[in-house]
C-alpha positions in Angstrom: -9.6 44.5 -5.8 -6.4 45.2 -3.0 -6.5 49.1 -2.4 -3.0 50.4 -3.8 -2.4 51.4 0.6 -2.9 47.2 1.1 -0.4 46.0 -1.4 1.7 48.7 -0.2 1.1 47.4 3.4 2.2 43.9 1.8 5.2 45.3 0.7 6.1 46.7 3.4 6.1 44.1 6.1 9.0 42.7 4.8 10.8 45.7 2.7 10.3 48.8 5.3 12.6 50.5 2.7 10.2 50.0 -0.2 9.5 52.6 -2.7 6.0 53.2 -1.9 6.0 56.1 -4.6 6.9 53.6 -7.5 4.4 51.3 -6.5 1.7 53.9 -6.4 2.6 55.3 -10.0 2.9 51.7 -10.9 -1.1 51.5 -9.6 -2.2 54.1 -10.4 -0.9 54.0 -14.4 -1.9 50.4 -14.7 -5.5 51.0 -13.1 -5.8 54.1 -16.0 -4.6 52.2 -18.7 -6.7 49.2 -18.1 -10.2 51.5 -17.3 -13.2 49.9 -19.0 -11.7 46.8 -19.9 -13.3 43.5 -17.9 -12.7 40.2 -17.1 -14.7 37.5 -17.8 -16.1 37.2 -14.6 -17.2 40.3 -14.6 -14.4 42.5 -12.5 -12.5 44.8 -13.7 -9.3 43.9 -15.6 -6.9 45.3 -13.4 -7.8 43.2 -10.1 -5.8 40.5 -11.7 -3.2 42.2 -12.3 -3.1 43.5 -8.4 -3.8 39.9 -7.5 -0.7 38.5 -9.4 1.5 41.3 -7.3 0.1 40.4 -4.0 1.3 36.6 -4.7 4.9 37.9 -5.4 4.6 39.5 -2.2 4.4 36.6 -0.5 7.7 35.8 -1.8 9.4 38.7 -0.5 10.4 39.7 -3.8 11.6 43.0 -4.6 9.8 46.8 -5.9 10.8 46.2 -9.9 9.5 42.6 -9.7 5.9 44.1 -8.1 6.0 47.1 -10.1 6.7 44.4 -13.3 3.2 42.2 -11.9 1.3 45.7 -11.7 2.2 46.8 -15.5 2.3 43.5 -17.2 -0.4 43.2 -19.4 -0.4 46.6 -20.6 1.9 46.9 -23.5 -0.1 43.7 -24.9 -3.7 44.6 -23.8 -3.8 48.6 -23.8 -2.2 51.8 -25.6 0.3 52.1 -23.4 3.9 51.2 -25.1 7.5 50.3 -24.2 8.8 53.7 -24.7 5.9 54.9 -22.1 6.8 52.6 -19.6 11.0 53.5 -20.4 10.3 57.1 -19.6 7.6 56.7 -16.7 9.7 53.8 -14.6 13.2 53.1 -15.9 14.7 50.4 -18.6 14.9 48.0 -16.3 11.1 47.7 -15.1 10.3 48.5 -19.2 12.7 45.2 -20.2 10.8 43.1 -17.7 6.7 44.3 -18.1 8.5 43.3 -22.4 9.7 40.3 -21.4 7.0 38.9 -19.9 4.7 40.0 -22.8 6.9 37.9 -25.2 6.0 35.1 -22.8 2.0 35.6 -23.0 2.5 35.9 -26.4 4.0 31.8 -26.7 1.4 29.3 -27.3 2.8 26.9 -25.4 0.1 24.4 -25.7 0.5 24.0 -30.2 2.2 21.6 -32.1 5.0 19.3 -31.5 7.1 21.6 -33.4 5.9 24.8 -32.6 6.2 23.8 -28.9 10.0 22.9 -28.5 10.2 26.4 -30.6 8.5 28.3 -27.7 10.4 26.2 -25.2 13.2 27.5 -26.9 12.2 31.0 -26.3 11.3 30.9 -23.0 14.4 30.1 -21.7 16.1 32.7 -23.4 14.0 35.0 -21.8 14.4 33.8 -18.4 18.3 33.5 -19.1 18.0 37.7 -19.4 16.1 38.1 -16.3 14.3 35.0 -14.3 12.0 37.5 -12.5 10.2 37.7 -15.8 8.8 33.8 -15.2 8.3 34.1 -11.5 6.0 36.9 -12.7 4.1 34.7 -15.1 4.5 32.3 -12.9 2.3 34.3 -10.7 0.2 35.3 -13.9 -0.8 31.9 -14.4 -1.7 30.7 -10.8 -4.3 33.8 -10.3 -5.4 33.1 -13.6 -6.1 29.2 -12.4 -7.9 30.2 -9.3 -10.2 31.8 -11.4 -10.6 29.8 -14.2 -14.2 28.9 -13.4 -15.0 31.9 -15.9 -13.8 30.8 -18.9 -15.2 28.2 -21.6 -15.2 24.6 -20.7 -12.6 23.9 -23.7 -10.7 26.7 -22.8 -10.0 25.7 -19.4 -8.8 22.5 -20.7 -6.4 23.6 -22.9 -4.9 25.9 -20.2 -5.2 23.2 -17.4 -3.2 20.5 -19.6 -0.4 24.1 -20.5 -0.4 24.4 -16.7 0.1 20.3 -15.8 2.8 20.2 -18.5 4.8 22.9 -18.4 4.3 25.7 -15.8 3.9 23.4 -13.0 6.7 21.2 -13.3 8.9 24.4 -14.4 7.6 26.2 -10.4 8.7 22.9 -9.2 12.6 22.6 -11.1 13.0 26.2 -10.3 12.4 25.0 -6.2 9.2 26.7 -5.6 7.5 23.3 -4.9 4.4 25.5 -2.6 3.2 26.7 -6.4 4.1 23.3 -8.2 1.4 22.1 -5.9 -1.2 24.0 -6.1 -0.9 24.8 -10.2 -1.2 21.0 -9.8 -4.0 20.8 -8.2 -5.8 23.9 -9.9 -5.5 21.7 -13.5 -6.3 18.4 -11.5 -9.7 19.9 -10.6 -10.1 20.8 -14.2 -9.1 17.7 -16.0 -10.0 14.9 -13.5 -12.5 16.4 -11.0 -14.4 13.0 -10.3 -11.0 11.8 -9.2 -10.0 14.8 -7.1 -13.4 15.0 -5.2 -12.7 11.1 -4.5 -9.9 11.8 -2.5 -11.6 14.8 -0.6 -14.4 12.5 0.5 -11.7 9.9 1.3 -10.0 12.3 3.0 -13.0 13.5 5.1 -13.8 9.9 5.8 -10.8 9.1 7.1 -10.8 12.3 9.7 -14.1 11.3 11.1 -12.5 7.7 11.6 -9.3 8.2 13.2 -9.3 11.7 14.2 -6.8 14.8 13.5 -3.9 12.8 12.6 -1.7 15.5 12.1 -2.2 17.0 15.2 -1.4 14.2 17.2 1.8 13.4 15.1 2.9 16.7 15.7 1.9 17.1 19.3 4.1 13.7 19.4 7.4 15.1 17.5 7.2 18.5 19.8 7.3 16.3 23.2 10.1 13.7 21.7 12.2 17.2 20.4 11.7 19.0 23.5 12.9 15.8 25.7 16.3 16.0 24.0 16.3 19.9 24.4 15.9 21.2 20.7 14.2 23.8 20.3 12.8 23.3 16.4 9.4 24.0 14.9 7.3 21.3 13.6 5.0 21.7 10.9 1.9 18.9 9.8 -0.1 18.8 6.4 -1.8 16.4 4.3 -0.9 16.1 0.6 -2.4 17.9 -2.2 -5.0 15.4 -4.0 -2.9 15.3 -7.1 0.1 14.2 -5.2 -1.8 11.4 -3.6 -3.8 10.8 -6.5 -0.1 10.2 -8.9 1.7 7.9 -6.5 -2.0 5.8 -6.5 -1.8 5.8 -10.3 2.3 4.8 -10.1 2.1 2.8 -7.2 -1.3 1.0 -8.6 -3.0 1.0 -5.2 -6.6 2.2 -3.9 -6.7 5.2 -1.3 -6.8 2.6 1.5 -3.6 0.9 1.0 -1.4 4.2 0.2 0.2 4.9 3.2 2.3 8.1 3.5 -0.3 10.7 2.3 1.2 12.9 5.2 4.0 15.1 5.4 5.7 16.7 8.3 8.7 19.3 8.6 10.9 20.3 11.2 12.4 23.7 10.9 15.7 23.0 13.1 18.1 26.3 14.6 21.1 25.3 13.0 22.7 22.5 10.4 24.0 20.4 12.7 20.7 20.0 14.6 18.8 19.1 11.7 20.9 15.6 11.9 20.3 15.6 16.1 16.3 16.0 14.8 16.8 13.1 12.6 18.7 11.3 15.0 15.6 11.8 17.7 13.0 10.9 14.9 14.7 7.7 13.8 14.7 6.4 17.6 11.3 7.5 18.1 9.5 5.6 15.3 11.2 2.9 12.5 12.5 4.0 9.7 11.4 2.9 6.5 14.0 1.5 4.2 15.2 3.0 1.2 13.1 6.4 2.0 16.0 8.3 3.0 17.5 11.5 1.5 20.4 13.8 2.4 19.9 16.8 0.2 21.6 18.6 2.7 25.2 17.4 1.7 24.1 17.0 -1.9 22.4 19.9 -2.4 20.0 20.0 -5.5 20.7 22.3 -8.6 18.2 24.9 -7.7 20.0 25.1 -3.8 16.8 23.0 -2.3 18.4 21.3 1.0 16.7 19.4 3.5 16.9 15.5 4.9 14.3 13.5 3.7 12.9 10.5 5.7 10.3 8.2 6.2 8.6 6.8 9.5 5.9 4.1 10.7 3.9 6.8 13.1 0.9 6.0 14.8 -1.4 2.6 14.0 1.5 1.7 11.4 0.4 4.8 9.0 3.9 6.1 7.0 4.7 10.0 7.5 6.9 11.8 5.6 9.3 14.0 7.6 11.5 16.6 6.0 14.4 18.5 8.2 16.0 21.6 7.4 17.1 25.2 9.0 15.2 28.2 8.5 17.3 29.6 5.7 17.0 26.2 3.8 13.1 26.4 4.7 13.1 29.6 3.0 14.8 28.4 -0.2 12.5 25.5 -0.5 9.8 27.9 -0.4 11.2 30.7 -2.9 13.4 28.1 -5.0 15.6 30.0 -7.1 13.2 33.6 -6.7 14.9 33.8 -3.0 18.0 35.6 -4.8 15.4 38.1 -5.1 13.8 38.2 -1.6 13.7 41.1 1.2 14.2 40.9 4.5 13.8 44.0 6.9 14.4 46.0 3.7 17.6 44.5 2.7 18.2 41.9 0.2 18.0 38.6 2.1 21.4 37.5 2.9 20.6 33.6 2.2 24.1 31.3 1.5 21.6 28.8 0.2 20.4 31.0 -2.0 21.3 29.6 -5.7 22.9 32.1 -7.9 19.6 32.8 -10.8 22.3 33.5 -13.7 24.7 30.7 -13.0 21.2 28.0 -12.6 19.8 28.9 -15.9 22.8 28.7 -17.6 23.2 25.1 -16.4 19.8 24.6 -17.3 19.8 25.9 -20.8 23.5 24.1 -22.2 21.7 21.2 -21.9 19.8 21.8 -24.4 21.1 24.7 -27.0 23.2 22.1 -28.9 19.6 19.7 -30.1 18.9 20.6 -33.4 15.8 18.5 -33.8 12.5 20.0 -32.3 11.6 16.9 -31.2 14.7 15.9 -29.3 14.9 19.5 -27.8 11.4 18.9 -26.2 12.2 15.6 -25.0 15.3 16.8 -23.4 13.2 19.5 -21.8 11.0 17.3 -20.3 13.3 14.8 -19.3 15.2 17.3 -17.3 11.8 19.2 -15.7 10.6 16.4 -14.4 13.4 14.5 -13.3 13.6 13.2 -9.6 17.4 12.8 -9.1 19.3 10.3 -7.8 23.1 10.2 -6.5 25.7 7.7 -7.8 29.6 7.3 -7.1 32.4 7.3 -9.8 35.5 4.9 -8.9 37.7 8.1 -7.5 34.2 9.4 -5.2 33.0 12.0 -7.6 29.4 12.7 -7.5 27.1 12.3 -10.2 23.5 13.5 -10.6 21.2 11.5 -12.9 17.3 11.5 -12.4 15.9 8.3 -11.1 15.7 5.6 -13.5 18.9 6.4 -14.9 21.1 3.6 -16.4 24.7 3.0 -16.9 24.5 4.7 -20.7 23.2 8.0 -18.9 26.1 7.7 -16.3 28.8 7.9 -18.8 28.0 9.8 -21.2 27.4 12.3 -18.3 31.1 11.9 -17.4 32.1 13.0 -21.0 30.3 12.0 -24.3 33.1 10.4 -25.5 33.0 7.5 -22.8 29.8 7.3 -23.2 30.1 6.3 -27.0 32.8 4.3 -26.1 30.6 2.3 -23.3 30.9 -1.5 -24.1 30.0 -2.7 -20.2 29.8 -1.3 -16.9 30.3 -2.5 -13.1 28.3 -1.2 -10.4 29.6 -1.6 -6.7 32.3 -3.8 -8.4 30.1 -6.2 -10.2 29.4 -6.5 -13.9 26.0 -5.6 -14.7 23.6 -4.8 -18.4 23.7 -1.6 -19.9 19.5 -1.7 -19.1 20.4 -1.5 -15.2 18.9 1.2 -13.3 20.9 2.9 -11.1 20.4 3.4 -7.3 21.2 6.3 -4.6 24.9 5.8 -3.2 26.1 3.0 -5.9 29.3 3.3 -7.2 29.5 3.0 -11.3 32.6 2.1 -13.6 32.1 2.3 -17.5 34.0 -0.1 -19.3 35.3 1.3 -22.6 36.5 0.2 -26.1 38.5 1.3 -28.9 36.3 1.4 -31.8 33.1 1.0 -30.1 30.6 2.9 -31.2 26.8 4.1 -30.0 23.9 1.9 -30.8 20.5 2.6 -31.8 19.2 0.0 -29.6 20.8 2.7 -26.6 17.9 5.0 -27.3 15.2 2.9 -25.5 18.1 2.0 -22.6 19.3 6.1 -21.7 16.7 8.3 -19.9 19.0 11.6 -19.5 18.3 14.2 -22.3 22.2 15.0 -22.7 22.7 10.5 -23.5 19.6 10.9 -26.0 20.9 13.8 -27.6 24.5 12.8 -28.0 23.4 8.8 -29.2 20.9 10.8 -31.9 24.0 12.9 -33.0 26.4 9.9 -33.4 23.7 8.0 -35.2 23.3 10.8 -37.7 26.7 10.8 -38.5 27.2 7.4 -38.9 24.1 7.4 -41.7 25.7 10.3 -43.1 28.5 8.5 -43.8 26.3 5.9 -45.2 24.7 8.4 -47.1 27.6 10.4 -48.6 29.2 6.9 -50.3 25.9 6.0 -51.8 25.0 9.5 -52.9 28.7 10.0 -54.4 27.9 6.2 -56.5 24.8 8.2 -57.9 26.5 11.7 -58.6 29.4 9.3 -60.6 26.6 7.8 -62.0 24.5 10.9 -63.3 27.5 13.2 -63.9 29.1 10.2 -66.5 25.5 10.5 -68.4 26.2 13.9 -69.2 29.8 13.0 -70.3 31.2 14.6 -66.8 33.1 13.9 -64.1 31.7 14.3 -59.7 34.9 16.1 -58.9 35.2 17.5 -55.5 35.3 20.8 -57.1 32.0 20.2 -59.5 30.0 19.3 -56.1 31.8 22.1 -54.3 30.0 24.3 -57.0 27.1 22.5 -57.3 26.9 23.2 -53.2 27.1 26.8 -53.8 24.5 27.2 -56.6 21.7 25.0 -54.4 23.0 26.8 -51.6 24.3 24.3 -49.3 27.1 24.4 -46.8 29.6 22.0 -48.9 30.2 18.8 -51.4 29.2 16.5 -48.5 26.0 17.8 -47.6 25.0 17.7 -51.9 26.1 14.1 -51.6 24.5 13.2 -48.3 21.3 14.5 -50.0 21.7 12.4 -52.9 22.1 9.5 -51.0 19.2 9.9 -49.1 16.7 11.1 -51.7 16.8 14.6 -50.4 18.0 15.4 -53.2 17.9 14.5 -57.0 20.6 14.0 -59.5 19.2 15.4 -62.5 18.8 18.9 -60.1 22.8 18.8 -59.5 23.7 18.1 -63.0 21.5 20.9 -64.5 22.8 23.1 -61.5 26.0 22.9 -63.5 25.5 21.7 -66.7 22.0 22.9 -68.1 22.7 22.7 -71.4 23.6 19.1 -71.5 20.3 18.0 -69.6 18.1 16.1 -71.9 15.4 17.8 -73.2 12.5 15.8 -75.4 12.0 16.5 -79.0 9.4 18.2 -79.6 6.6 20.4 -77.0 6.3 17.4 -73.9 3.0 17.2 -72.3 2.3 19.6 -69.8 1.7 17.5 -66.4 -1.4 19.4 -65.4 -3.0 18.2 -69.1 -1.4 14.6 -68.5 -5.0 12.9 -68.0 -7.6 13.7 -69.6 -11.2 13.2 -68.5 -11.1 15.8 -65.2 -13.6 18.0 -64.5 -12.2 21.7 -64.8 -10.7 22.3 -61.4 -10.1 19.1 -60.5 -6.8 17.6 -59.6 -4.9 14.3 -60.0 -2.4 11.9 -57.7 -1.0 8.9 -59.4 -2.2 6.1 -56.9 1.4 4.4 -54.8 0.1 1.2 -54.9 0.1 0.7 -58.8 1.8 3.5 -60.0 0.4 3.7 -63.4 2.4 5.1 -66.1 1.4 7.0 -69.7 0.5 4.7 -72.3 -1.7 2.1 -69.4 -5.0 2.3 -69.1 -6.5 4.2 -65.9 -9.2 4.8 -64.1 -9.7 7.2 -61.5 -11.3 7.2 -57.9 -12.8 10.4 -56.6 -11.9 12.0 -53.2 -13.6 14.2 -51.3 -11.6 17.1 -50.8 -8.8 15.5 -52.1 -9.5 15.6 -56.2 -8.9 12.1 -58.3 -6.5 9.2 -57.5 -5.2 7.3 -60.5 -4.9 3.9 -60.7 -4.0 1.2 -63.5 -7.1 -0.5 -64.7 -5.7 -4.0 -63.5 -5.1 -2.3 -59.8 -6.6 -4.6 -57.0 -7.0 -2.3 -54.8 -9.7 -1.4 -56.9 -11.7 -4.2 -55.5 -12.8 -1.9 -52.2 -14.6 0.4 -54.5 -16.5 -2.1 -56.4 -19.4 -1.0 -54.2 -19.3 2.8 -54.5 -19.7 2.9 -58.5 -20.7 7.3 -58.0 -16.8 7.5 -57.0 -15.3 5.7 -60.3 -14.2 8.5 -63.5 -13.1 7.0 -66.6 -9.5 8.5 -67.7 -6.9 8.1 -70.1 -3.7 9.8 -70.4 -3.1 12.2 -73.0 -1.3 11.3 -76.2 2.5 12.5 -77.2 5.6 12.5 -75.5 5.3 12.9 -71.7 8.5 14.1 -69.1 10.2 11.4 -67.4 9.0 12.6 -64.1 6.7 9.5 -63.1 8.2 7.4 -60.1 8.3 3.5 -60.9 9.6 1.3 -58.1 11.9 -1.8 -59.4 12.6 -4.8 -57.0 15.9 -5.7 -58.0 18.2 -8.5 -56.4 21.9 -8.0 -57.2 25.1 -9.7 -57.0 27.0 -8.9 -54.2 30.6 -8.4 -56.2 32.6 -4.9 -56.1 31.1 -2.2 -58.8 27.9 -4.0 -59.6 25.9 -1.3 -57.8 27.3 1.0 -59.6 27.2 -0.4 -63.1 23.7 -0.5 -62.5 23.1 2.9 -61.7 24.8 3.7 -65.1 22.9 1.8 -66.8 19.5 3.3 -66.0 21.3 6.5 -66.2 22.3 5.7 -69.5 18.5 4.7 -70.8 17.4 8.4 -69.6 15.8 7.4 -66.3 16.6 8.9 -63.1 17.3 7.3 -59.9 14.9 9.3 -57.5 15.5 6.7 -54.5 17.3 3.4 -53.9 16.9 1.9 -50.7 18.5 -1.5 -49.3 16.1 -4.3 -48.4 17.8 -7.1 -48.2 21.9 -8.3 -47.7 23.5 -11.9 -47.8 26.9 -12.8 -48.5 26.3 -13.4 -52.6 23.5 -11.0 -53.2 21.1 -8.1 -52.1 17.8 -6.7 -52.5 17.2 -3.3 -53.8 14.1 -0.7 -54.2 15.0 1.4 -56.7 12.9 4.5 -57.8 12.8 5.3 -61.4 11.6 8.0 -63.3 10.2 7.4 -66.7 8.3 8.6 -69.3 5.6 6.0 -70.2 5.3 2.2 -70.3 7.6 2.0 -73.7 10.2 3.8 -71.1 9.8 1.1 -68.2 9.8 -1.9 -70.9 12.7 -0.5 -72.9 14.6 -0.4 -68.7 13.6 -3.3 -67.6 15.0 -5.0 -71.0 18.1 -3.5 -70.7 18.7 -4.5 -66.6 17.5 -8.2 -67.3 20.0 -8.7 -69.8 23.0 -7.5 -67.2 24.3 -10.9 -65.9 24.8 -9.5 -62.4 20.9 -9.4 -62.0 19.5 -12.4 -60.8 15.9 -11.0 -60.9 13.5 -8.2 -61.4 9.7 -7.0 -60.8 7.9 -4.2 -60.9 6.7 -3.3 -57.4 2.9 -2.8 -56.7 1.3 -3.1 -53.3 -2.3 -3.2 -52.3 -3.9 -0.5 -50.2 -5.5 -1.4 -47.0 -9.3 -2.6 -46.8 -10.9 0.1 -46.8 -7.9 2.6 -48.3 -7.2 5.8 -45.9 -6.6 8.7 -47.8 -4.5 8.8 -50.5 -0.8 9.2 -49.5 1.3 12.3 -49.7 1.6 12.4 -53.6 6.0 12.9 -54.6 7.5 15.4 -56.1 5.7 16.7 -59.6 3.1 14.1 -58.4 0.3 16.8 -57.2 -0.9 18.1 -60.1 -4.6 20.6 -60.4 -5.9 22.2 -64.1 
């Protein structure tokens, strides 16, 4: 474990001024609170803590972000509380040691759902304060250098958390040094046959040509010096994971991948950085297309440096990047150099991105998806985007991540030309919407009138913000959908009862099942959210049918159940009350029902342990038992809705109607009904043959899959248990 006098000594050498008191209380009260508790590699707790502040010393960074590293597990692992830490080293330290608890706290590695939640979260903590992620930033790097101590399974999980989110979130906040390694840390973890491949490659390939880098850079020095710049050159090779990604994109073997080098020349000032490229480029070929000026388009975290790439010695590519010292120093810190010391002032760095204005950018993007799913898309999307540059007509710069198509491009412009996008015209000529979009091109977006998104854009845009606006127009367009069919079924069900849907019945109805408004009760009508009966007896419970007599209980439907057992109605047959039955056993899962002349009985012909002979109980039943009807219509004005009245009218609710079919005369129709019994479905079917406008009708019954998974999802009132 570093003596407190060694971290201090850290500190130091870059913030004389430091507060050496503060980080010795820090110490000190940490080291107390943590006493007797171990790691489990054996040390003591509180080295890692230490160890996490003496990597956010090499990042300059200031006393309340060290003091933060030194204190941050102890509100979640010890006695000590936030009031403790208020009183001992100030609101601001106590905010930050809090704020990076919440952040332990996330499991970011959990469902789908849960994830985008936590994604959520944790940037509206780094929106209060982004030295509370640098810090678990740090937390998670010293906790993947010694991961070796945990369970197999463990290390895992926590390599894949790393790979996915922490290391692409070190690299879009610019600190690409810690992108790298968290990189390679998990790479070791989840692919370590592949990552000791390319060592050995590696070494191979040094005992066969020799120490590459230093001859490159022995080369650049002597070409720099001959045209009298004084600049600093720096040689590495790349991390295995980065050469081990672009074989897996690029679908080539170690031998053939050619730029697994990388140079950089720290130049005095900005204008020499383009004399350096100039001396490079007539020094050694260029390689088309490999050329970056992030120096005039700076990215969104302030990263700025010219990227190119040469043929060096024996034809091998290098990757040379050029930049000043202050840019060098950004690229290192990313967005944490707003934070950095120098000589024990805050680092006066004009690169340096402003940390409140960069999250804020970051984070609109996102606060207005509403779906988890889209929100985590859109995260991801934008983390591990590699931009690209792009021209409107008038020169306006646009960034889009590479890949990016003419439906990203305009909808980045404003989301209404982008859902009024018919065409588009790069460099002047007329191109597919599916076009991907290279550095320097100039884009026009041809709009319409009328035009609106399709869902076929969805597979064509890449950019969160085009996903999430084409999702949002989609929705409302169904909606629309939605809210006619759902107010032909509230006409329907409200005329059973002898009422009228008025805007101010659903407006009360909305109210009672506590819903914003009439258009959302209608919009969950219309798309089976929602059922009619359950608006009518919101309003109107008096006038909701009720059977004569005691009904049958559902959970005494079926008799022949062993006490505790429980009952689905099988979806492929759908028996009803008055049919005969038979049931099929499920482990863990109770008794599915079917009707004795199912054929999907035929995959348990062999299993005769698993067949229980049922038979529903006599006396009126509730009409409560889903019946699908395949019914094809004529396509005039008001048939739709004349048959929705008329099952209405033989005491069967519509539960859900979709549209299967559409011509010019007719169309197809599911419709869900609920009845009673069998009497109920022959005294509906009866009545809806004998309607002229339909020109045919069958009861709908599918056949499970050979052998049948596990039963479905049972639908509402379906589930039933004794």
């Amino acid at each position: 474990m570093i003596p407190v006098d060694d971290l201090i000594a850290l500190v130091r050498a870059y913030n004389p001024q430091t507060n050496e008191a503060l980080i010795r209380a820090a110490y000190d009260f940490g080291r107390e609170m943590h006493e007797g508790q171990f790691r489990r590699s054996g040390e003591a707790y509180f080295s890692h803590p230490v160890s996490v502040a003496a990597i956010l010393t090499q990042q300059n960074l200031d006393d309340a972000t060290i003091v933060t590293a030194l204190l941050h597990d102890t509100i979640e692992d010890t006695k000590a509380s936030y009031n403790e830490i208020t009183t001992r080293f100030g609101a601001d330290i106590a905010d930050l040691v809090d704020g990076v608890t919440k952040l332990t706290n996330l499991q970011l590695s959990s469902t789908e759902t849960k994830q985008a939640e936590n994604f959520r979260k944790l940037f509206m903590a780094m929106s209060k304060d982004l030295r509370v992620i640098l810090v678990k930033l740090a937390d998670r790097l010293h906790n993947m250098r010694t991961i070796k101590a945990m369970r197999p399974e463990k290390q895992v999980q926590k390599a894949r958390e790393t790979m996915d989110i922490y290391a692409p979130l070190a690299g879009r906040m610019g600190m690409q040094w810690m992108r790298e390694e968290l990189e390679d840390l998990a790479f070791k973890v989840l692919n370590p046959e592949a990552r000791n491949s390319i060592i050995r490659r590696f070494v191979t390939l040094r005992g066969e040509t020799g120490d590459v880098i230093e001859r490159i850079t022995g080369d650049m020095r002597k070409e720099l010096d001959a045209a009298g710049l004084n600049a600093q050159v720096l040689g590495r090779a790349k991390k295995p994971y980065s050469i081990w990604r672009k074989m897996e994109e690029k679908g080539q073997g170690f031998s053939r991948l050619s730029d697994i080098y990388g140079f950089r020349v720290i130049a005095g000032a900005e204008d020499e950085c383009y004399r350096v490229l100039g001396v490079i480029h007539r020094r050694w070929r260029s390689v088309p297309g490999r050329f970056k000026d992030y120096i005039s388009q700076p990215k969104s975290n302030g990263y700025r440096s010219i990227h190119t790439t040469v043929s060096g010695r024996d034809g091998k590519r290098v990757e040379v990047q050029i930049r000043t010292r202050e840019m060098h120093e950004v690229a290192e810190a990313g967005v944490a150099a707003h934070w950095s010391y120098r000589d024990g002032e805050p680092a006066e760095n004009r690169f340096a991105v402003d940390p409140a204005r960069w999250i804020a950018t970051l984070s609109e993007q996102f606060q207005s998806e509403e779906d988890h799913e889209d929100f985590l898309e859109a995260v991801k999307l934008e983390m591990y985007a590699d931009k690209v540059f792009c021209f409107t007509p008038k020169g306006d710069v646009v960034k889009l991540p590479r890949g990016a198509t003419p439906i990203d491009f305009a909808f980045a412009i404003h989301t209404r030309i982008g859902s009024a996008c018919v065409g588009a015209k790069v460099d002047g000529m007329r191109v597919p919407l599916w076009t991907r979009i290279k550095n320097g091109q100039s884009v026009e977006i041809i709009t319409a009138e009328g035009q609106d998104p399709q869902a076929t854009w969805l597979d064509i845009a890449t950019t969160g913000k085009a996903k999430t606006a084409i999702r949002r127009a989609l929705r409302e367009m169904d909606r629309e959908r939605f809210i006619r069919l759902g107010r032909e079924l509230a006409r329907s069900g409200f005329e059973h009862v002898g009422k009228k849907a008025t805007d101010k019945a659903l407006e009360t109805a909305a109210r009672k099942l506590s819903l914003p408004d009439g258009d959302e009760v209608l919009a969950r009508l219309g798309s089976a959210q929602l059922r009619v009966a359950s608006v009518v007896e919101a309003l109107y419970p008096e006038l909701v049918d009720t059977p004569e007599g005691e009904a049958v209980r559902r959970d005494r439907a079926v008799i022949g159940l062993e006490q505790g057992q429980s009952f689905n109605r099988a979806t492929c047959c759908q028996p009803l009350p008055g049919e005969r039955i038979v049931g099929i056993t499920w482990r863990g899962r109770g008794v599915v029902v079917h009707a004795i002349d199912c054929a999907s009985l035929s995959h348990f012909d062999d299993q005769p342990e698993r067949w229980v002979d049922l038979h529903w109980h006599s006396g009126r039943h509730a009409a409560i038992y889903p019946v699908t009807l395949d019914i094809t219509l004529a396509n005039d004005p008001g048939v739709l809705g004349r048959i929705c009245t008329l099952i209405g009218e033989q005491k069967a609710n519509i539960s859900d109607l979709n549209f299967m079919d559409r011509k010019p005369d007719f169309y197809r129709i599911w419709v869900d009904a609920e009845l009673r019994d069998a009497e109920h479905l022959h005294t509906l079917t009866s009545a809806l043959e004998a309607e002229a406008d339909v020109a045919a009708l069958t009861r709908r019954r599918t056949i499970e899959e050979s052998p049948p998974g596990a039963p479905g999802a049972p639908r509402e009132g379906e589930a039933v248990g004794l």
